[in-house]
CHARMM internal coordinates of N, CA and C (Angstrom, degrees):
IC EDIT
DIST 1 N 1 CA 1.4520
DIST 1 CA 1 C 1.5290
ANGL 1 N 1 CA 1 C 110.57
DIST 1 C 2 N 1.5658
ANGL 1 CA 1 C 2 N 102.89
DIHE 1 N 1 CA 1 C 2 N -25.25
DIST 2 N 2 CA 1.4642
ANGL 1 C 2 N 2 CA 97.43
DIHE 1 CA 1 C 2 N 2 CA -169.00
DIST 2 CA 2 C 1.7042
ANGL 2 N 2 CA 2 C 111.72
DIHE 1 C 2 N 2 CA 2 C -85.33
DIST 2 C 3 N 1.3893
ANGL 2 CA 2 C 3 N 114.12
DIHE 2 N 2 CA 2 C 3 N -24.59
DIST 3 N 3 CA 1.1314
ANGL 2 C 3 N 3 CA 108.47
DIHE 2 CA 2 C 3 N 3 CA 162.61
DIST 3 CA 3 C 1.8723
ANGL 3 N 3 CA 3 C 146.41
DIHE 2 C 3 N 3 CA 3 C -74.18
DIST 3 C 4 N 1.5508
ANGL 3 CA 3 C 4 N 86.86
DIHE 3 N 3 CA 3 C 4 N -21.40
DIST 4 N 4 CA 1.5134
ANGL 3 C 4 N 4 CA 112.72
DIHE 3 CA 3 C 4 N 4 CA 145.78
DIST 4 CA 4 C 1.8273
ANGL 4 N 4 CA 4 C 119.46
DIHE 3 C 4 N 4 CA 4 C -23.03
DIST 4 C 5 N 1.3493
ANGL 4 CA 4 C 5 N 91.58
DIHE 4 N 4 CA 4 C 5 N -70.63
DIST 5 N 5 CA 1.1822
ANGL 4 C 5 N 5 CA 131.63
DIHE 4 CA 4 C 5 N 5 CA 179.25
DIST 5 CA 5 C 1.4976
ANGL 5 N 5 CA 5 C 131.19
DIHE 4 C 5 N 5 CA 5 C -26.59
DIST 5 C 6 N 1.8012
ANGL 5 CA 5 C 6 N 84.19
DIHE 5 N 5 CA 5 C 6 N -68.37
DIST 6 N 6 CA 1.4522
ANGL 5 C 6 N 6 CA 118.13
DIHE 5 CA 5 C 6 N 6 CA 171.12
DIST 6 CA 6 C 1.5498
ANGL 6 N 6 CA 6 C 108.41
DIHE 5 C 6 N 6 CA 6 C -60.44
DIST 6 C 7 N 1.2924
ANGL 6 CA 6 C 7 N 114.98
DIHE 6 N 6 CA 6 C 7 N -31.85
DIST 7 N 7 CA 1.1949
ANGL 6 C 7 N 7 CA 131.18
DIHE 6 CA 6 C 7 N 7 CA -168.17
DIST 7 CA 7 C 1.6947
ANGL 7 N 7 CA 7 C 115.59
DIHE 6 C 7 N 7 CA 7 C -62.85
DIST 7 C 8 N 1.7805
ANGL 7 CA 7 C 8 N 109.57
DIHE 7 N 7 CA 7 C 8 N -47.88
DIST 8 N 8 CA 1.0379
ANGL 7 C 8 N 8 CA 137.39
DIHE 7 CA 7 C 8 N 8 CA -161.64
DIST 8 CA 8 C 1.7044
ANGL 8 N 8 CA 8 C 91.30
DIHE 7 C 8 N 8 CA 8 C -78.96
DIST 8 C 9 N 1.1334
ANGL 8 CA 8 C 9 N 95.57
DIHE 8 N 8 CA 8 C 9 N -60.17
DIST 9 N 9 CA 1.5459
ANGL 8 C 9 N 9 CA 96.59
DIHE 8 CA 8 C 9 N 9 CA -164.44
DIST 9 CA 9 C 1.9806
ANGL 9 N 9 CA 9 C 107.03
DIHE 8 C 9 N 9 CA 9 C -71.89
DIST 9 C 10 N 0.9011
ANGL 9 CA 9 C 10 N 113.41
DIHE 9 N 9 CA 9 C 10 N -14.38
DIST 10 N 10 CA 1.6078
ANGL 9 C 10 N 10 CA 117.10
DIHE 9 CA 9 C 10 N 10 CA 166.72
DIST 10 CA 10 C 1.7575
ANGL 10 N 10 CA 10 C 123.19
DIHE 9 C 10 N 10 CA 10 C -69.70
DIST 10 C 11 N 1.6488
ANGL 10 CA 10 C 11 N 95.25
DIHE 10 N 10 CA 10 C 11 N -36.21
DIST 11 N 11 CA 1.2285
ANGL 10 C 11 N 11 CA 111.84
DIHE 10 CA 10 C 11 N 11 CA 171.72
DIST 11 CA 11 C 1.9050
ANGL 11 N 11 CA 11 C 119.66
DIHE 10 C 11 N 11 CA 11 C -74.17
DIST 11 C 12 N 1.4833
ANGL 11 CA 11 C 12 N 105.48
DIHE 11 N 11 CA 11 C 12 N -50.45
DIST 12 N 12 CA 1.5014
ANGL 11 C 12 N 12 CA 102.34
DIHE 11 CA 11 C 12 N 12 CA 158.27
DIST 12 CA 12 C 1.0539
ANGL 12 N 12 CA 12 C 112.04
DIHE 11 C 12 N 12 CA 12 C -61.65
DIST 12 C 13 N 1.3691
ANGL 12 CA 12 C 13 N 144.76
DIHE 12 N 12 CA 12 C 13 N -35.48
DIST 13 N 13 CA 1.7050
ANGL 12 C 13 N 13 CA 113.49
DIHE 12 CA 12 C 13 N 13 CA -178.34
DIST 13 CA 13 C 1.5435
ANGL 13 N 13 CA 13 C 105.41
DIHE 12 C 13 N 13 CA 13 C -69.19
DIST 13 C 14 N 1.2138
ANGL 13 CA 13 C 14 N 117.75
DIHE 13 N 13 CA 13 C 14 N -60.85
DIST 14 N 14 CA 1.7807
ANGL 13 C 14 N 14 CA 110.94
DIHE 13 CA 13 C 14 N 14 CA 175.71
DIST 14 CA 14 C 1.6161
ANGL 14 N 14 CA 14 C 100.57
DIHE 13 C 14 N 14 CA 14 C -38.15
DIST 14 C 15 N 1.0438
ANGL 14 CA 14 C 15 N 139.76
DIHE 14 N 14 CA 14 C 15 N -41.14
DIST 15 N 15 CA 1.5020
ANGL 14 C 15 N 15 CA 139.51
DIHE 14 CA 14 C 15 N 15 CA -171.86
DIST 15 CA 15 C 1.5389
ANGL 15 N 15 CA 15 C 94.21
DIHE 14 C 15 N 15 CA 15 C -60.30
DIST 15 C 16 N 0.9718
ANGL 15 CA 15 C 16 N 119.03
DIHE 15 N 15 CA 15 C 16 N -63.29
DIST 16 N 16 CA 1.8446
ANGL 15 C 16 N 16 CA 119.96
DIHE 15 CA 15 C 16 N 16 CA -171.95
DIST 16 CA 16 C 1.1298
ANGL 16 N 16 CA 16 C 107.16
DIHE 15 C 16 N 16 CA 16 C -72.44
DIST 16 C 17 N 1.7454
ANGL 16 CA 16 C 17 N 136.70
DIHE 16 N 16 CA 16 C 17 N -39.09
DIST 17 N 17 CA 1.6544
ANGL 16 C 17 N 17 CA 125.03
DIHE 16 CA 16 C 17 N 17 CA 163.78
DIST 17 CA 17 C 1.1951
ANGL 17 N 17 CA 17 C 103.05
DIHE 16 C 17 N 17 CA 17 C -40.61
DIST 17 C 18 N 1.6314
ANGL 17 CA 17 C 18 N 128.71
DIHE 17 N 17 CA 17 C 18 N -71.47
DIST 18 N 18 CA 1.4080
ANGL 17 C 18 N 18 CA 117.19
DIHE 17 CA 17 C 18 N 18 CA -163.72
DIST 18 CA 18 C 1.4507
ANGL 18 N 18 CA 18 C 93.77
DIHE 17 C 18 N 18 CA 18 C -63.78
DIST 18 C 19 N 1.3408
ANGL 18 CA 18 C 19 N 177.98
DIHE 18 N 18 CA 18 C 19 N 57.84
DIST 19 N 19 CA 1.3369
ANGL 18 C 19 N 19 CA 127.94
DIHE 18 CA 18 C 19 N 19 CA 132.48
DIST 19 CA 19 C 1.8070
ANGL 19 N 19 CA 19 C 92.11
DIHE 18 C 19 N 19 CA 19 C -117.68
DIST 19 C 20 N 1.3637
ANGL 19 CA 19 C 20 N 112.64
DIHE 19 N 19 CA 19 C 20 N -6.41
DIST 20 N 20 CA 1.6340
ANGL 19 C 20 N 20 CA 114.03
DIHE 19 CA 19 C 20 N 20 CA 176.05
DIST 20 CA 20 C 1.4331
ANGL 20 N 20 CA 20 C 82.49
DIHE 19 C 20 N 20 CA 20 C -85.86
DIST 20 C 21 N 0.8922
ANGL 20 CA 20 C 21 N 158.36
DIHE 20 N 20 CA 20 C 21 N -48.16
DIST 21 N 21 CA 1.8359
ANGL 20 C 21 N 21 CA 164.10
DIHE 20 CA 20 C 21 N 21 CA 147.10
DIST 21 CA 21 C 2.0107
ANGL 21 N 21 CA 21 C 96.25
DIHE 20 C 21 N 21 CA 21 C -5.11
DIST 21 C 22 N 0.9278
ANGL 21 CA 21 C 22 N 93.32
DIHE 21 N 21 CA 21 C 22 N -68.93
DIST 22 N 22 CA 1.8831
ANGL 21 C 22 N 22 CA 96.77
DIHE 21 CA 21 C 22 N 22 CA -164.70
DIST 22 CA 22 C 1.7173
ANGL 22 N 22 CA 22 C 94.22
DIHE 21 C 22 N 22 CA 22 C -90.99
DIST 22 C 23 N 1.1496
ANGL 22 CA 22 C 23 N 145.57
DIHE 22 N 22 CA 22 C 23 N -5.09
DIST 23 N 23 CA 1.2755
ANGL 22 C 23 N 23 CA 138.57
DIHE 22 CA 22 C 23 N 23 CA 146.92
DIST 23 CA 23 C 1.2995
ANGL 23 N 23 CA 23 C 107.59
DIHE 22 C 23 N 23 CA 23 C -49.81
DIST 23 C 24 N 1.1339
ANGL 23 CA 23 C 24 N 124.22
DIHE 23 N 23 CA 23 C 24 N -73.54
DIST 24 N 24 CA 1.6264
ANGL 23 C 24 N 24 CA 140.57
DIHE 23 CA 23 C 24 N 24 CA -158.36
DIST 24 CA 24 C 1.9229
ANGL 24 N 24 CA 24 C 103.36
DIHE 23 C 24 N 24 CA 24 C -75.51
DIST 24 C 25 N 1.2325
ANGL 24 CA 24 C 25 N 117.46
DIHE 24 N 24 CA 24 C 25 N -27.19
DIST 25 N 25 CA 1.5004
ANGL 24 C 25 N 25 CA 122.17
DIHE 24 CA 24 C 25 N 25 CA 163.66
DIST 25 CA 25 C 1.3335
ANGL 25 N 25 CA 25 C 113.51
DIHE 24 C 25 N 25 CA 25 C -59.94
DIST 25 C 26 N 1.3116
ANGL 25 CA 25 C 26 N 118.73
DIHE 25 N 25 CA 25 C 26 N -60.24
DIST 26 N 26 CA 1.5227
ANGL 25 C 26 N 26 CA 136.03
DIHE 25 CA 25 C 26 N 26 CA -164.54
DIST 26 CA 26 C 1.3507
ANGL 26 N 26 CA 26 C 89.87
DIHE 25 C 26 N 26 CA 26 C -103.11
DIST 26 C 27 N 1.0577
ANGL 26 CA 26 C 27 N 140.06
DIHE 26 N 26 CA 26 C 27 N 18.93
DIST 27 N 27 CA 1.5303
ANGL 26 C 27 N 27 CA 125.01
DIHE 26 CA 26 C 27 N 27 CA 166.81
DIST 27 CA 27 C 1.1291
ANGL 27 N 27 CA 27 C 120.00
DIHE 26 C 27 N 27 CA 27 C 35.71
DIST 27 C 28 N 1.6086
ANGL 27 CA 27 C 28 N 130.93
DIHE 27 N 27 CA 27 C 28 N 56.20
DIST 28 N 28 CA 1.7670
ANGL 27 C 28 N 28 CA 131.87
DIHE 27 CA 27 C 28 N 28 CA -162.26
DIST 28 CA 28 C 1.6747
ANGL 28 N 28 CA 28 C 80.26
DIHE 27 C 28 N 28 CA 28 C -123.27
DIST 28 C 29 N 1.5453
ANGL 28 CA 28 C 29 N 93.10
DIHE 28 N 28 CA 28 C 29 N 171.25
DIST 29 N 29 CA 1.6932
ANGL 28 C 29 N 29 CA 111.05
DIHE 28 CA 28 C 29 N 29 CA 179.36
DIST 29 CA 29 C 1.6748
ANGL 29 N 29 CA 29 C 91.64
DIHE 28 C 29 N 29 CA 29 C -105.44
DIST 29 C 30 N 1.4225
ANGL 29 CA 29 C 30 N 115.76
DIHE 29 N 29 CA 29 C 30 N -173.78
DIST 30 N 30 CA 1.0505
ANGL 29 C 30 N 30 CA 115.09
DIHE 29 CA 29 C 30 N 30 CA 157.29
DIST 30 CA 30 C 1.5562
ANGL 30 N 30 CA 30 C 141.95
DIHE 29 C 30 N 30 CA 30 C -41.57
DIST 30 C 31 N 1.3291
ANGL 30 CA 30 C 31 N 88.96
DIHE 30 N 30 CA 30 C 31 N -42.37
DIST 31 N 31 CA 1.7382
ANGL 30 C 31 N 31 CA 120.37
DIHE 30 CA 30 C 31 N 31 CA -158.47
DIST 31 CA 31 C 1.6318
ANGL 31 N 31 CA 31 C 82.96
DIHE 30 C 31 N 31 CA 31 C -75.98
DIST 31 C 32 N 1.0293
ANGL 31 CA 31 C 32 N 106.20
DIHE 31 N 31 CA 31 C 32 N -65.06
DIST 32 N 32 CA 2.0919
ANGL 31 C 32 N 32 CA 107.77
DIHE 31 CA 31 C 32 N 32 CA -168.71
DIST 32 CA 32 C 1.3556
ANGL 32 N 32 CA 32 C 111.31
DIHE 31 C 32 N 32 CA 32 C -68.70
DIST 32 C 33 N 1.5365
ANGL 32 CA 32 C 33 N 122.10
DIHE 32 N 32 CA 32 C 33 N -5.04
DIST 33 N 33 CA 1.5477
ANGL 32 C 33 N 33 CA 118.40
DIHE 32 CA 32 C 33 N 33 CA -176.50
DIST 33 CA 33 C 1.9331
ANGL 33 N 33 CA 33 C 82.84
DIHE 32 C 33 N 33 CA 33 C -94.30
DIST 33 C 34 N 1.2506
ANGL 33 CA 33 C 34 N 132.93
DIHE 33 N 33 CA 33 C 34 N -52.46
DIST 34 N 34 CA 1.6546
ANGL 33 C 34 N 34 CA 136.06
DIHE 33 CA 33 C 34 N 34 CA -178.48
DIST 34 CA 34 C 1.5001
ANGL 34 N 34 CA 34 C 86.13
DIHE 33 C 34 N 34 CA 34 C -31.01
DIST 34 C 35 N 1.5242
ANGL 34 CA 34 C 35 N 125.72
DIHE 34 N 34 CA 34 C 35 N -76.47
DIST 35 N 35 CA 1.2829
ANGL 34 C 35 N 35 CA 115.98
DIHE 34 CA 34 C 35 N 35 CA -111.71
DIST 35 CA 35 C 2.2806
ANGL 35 N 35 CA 35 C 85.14
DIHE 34 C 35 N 35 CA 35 C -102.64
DIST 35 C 36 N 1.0094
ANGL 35 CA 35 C 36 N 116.82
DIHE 35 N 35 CA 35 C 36 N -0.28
DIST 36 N 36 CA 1.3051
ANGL 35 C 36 N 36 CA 131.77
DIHE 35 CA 35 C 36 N 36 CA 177.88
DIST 36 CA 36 C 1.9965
ANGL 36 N 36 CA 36 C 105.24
DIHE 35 C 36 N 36 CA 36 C -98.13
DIST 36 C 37 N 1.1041
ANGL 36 CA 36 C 37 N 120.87
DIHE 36 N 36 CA 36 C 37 N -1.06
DIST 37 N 37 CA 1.4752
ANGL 36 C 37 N 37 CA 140.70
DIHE 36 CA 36 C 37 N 37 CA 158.32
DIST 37 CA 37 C 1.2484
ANGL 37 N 37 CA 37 C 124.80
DIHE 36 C 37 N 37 CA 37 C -100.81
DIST 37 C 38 N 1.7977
ANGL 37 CA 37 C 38 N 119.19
DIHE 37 N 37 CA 37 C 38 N -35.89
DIST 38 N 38 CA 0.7175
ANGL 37 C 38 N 38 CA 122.33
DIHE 37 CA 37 C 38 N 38 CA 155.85
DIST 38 CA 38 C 1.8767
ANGL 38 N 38 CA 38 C 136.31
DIHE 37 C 38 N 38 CA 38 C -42.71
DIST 38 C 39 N 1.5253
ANGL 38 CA 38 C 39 N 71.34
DIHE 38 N 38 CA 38 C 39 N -67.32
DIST 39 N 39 CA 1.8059
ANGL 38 C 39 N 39 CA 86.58
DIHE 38 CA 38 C 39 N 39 CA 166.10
DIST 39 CA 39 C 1.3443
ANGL 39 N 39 CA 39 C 137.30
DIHE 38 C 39 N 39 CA 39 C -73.57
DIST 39 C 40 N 1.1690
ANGL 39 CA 39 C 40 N 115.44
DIHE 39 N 39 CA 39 C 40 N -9.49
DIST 40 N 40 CA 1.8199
ANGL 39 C 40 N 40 CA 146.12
DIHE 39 CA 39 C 40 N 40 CA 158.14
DIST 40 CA 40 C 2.2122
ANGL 40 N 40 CA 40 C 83.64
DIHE 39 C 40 N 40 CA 40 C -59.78
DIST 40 C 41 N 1.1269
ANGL 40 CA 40 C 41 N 76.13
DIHE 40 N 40 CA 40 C 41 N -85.77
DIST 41 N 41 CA 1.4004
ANGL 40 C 41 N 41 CA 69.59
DIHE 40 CA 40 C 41 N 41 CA -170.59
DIST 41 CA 41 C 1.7085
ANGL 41 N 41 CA 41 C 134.20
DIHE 40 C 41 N 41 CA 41 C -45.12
DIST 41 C 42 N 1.5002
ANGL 41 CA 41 C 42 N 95.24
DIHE 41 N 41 CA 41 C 42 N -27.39
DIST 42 N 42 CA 1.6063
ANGL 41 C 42 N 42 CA 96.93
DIHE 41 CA 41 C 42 N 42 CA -174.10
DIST 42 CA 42 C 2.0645
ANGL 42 N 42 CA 42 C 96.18
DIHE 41 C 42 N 42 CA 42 C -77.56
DIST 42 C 43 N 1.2006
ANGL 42 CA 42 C 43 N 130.02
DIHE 42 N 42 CA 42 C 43 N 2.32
DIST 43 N 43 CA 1.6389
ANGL 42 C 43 N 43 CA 129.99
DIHE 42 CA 42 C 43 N 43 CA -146.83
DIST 43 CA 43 C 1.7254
ANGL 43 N 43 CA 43 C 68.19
DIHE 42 C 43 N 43 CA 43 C -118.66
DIST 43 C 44 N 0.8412
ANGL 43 CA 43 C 44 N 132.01
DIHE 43 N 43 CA 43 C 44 N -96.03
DIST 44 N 44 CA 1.5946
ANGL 43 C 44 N 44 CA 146.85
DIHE 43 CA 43 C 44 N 44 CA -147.86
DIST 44 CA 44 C 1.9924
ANGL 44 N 44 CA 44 C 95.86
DIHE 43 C 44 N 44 CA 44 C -48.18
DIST 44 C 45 N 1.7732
ANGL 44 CA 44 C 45 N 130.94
DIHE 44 N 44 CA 44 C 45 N -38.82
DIST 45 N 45 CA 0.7400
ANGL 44 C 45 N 45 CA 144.13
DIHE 44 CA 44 C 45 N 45 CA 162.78
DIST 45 CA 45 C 1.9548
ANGL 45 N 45 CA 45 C 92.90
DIHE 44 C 45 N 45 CA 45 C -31.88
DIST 45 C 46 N 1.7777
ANGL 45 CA 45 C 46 N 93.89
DIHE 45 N 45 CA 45 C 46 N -103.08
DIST 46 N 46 CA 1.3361
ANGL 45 C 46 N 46 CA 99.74
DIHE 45 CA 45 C 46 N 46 CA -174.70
DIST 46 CA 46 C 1.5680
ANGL 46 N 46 CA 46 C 128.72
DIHE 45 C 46 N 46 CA 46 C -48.46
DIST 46 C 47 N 1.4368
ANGL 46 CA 46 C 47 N 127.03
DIHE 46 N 46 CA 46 C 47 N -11.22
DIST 47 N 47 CA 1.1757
ANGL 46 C 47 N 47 CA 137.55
DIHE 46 CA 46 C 47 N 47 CA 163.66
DIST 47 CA 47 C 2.0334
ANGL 47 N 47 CA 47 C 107.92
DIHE 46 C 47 N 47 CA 47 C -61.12
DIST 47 C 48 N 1.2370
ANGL 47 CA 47 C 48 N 103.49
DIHE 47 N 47 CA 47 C 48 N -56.54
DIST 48 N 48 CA 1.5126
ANGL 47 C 48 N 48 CA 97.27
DIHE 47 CA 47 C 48 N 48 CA 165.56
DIST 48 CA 48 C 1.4810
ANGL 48 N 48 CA 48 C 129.40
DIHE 47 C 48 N 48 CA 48 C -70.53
DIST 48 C 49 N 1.2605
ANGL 48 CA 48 C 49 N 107.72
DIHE 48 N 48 CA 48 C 49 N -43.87
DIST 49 N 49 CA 1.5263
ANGL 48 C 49 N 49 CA 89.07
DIHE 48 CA 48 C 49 N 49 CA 170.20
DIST 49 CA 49 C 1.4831
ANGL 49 N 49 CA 49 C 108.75
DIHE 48 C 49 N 49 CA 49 C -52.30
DIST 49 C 50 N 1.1403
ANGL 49 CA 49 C 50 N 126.05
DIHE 49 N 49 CA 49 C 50 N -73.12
DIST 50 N 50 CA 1.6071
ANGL 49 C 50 N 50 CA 127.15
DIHE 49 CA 49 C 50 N 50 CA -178.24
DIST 50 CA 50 C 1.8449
ANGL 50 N 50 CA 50 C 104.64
DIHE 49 C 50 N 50 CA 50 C -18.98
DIST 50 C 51 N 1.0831
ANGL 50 CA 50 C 51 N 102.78
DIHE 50 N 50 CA 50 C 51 N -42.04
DIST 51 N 51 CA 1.6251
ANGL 50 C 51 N 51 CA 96.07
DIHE 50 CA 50 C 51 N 51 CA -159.12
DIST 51 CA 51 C 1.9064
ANGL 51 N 51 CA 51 C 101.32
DIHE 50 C 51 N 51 CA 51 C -84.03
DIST 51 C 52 N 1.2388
ANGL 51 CA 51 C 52 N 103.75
DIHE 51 N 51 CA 51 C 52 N -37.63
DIST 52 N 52 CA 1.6015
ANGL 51 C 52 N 52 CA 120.49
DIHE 51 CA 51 C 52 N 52 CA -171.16
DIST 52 CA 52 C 1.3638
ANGL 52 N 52 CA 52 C 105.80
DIHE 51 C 52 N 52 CA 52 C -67.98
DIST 52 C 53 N 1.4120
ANGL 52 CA 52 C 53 N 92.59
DIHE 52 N 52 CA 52 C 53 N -61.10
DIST 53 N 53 CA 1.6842
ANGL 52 C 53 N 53 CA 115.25
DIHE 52 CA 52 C 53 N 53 CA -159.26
DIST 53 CA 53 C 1.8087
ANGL 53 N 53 CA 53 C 117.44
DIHE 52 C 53 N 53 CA 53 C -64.17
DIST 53 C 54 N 1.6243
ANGL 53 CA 53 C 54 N 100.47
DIHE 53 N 53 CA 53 C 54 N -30.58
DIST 54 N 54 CA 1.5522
ANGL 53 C 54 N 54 CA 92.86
DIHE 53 CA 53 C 54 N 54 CA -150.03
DIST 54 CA 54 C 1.6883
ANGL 54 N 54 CA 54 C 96.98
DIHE 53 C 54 N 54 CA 54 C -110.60
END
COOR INIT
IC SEED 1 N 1 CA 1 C
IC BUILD
């Protein structure tokens, strides 16, 4: 279990390198990296339904 663990928490720090990684690329603050995920997500959302759905 404990190596599980190690596992999880090795993977969130690489998770937070890359997104302080694409902060400092794209030069966004917090606030504009939220709302630029957001909309990643709301595009890829309606991109599948379209493809699934119709």
């Amino acid at each position: 279990m404990k190596i599980i663990s190690m596992k999880i928490r090795k993977l969130i720090e690489k998770h937070k390198t890359l997104i302080n990684w694409y902060k400092k690329k794209l030069k966004l603050s917090d606030y504009k990296l939220l709302w630029l995920v957001f909309f990643k997500g709301v595009l890829i959302t309606i991109i599948f339904f379209k493809i699934f759905l119709c």
